[in-house]
N, C-alpha and C positions, 0 to 999 in steps of 0.2 A: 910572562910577557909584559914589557913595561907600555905605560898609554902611550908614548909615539909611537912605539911597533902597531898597536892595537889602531891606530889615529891611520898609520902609512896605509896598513893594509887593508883598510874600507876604504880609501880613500883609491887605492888601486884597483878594488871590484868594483865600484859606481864609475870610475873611469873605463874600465873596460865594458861594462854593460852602457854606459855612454854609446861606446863607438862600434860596439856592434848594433845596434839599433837605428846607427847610418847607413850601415849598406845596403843601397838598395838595387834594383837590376832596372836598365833602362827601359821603355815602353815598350812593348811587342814588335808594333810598328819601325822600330830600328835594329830588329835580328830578321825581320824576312825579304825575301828576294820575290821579283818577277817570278810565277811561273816559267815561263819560259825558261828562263835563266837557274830555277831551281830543277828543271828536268835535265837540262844541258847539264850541269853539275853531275849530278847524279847518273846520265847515262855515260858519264866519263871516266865514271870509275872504275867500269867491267868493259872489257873487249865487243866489240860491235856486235858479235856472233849469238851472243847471247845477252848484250845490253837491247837491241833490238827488240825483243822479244819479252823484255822485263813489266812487271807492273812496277809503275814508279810511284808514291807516296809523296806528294805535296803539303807543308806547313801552309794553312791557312789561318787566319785572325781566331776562329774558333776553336780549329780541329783537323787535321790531316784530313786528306783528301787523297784519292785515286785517280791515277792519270792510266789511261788503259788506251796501251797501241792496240789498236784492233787490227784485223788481219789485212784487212782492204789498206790499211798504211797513214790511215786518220786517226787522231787521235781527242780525246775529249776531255776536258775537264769540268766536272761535275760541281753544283752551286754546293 
């Protein structure tokens, strides 16, 4: 291998290890939804008959969360 080969192709891994080390994923804060609006989603994906009746899983800042219809027709969202 002659040294410009040897020169290109370090010169191509430090470039690419460059621009992987820019991607980053934007704040938390700009992938989550209202509650509200995250259980509507989600009870829209299954038929009323048995969305109804679902325990729904909420994305919070920390940690999923449990949104549980209780039978009375209320429903709670826990801190």
């Amino acid at each position: 291998m002659t040294l410009a080969r040897v020169c290109i192709l370090l010169a191509s891994v430090f470039a690419l290890a460059a621009a992987a080390g820019n991607d980053t994923m934007a704040p938390l804060s700009k992938y989550l939804m209202s509650p509200q609006a995250e259980v509507a989603l989600a009870r829209s994906a299954a038929p009323a008959s048995i969305s109804k009746h679902a325990t729904v899983m909420i994305l919070g800042t920390q940690r999923f969360s449990k949104l549980i219809r209780r039978s009375t027709g209320t429903s709670a969202v826990p801190d």
